[in-house]
N, C-alpha and C positions, 0 to 999 in steps of 0.2 A: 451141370449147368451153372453158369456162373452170370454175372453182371463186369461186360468191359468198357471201356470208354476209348471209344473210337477218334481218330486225329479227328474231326470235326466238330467234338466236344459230343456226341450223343452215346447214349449207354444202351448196348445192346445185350439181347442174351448167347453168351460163348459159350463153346463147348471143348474145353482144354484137350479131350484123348484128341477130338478129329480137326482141332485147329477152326472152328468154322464158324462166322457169325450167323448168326438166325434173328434176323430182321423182321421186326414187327410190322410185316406188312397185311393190306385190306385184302380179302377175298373176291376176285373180279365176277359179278353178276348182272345180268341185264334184264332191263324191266320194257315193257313196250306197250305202246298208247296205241290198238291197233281201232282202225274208224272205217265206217264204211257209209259211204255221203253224209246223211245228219245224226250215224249213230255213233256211239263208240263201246267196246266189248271190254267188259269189264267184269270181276271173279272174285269169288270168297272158295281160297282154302278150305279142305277138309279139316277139323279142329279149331277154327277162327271162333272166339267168344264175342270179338264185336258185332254191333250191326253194320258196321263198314265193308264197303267192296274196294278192289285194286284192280291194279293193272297185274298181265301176265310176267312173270318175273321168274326170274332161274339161276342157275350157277354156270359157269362155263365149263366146257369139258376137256378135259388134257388136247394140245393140240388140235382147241378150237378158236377158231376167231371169234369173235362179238358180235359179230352181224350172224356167224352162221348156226349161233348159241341163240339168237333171236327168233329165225326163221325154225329151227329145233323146236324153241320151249311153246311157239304159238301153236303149231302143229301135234306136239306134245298134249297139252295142254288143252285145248279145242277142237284138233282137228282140222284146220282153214289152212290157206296157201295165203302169202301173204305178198304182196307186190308194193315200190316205193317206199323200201326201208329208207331211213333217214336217220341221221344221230344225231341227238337232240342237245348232248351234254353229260356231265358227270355229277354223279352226289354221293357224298359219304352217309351208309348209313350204320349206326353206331350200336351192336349188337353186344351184347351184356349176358346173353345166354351162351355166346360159342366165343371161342378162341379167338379171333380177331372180329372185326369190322369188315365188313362189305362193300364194296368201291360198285354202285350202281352207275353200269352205262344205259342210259337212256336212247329209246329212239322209238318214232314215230313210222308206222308203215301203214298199208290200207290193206283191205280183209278182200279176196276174188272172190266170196262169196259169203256168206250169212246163216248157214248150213252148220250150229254147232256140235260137235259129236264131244261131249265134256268128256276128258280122261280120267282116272281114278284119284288125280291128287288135288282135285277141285270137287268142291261140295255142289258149288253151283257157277254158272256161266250163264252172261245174259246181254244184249243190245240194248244200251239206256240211248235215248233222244237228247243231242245237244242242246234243245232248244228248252228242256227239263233240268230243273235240280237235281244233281245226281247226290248219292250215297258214299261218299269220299269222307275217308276221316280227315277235319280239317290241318292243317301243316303238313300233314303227310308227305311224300316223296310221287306219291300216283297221284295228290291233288296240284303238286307243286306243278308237274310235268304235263295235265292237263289243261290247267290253268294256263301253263306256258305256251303252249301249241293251240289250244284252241280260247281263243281270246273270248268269245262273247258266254262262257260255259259259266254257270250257277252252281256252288256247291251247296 
């Protein structure tokens, strides 16, 4: 591997035997605000040191869409059927532990039902009350998204 500089003026990493740029691009994953009337569901990872909670979030899968990566990882994930996906937006989030950055597509759905069945890659899963402070690490990317969609929420 090499360093080339591309007609556009950016320098990518080349690979002289197979001809080929390898563009530093984000990892596509989607994270999801799911709410069900005045709650919203919200998870701490197995492993997580803070006392912060998030939203459901995942990677996408070879030949999968973004919506259907969403509906996957909440099911995955908790167990619920989720109705009224929405996309919310996009955020880069800037990973320092793996090989690139993470391209977070956001979106907003509602839960058919309250019924959590937690999967093995969450420690914990739980229904916080909008109308309560919730447990968000502040600037985060699950408080930005929250904050964003649901306007009257307290971190």
């Amino acid at each position: 591997m090499t360093l080339k500089t591309l007609l556009d003026g950016a320098r990518e990493k080349y690979c002289l035997k197979c001809d080929h740029v390898f563009f530093d691009a984000p990892s596509p994953s989607v994270i999801v605000a799911v709410t069900n009337t005045d709650k919203i569901l919200l998870t701490k990872s197995v492993g997580w040191k803070n006392p912060y909670w998030g939203l459901i979030a995942g990677h996408l899968k070879a030949r999968e869409t973004a919506e259907e990566a969403a509906i996957r990882e909440v099911h995955e994930e908790v167990g619920l059927t989720i109705s009224n996906l929405k996309i919310l937006g996009t955020w880069i989030k800037t990973n320092s532990d793996a090989d690139s950055d993470l391209l977070m597509i956001a979106f907003t759905a509602e839960a058919n039902d309250t019924q959590i069945r937690k999967g093995k890659e969450l420690e914990k899963a739980a229904w916080f009350k909008l109308s309560e402070p919730l447990p968000l690490r502040p600037n985060a990317i699950s408080t930005q998204i929250v904050t964003q969609t649901i306007h009257r929420v307290e971190i």
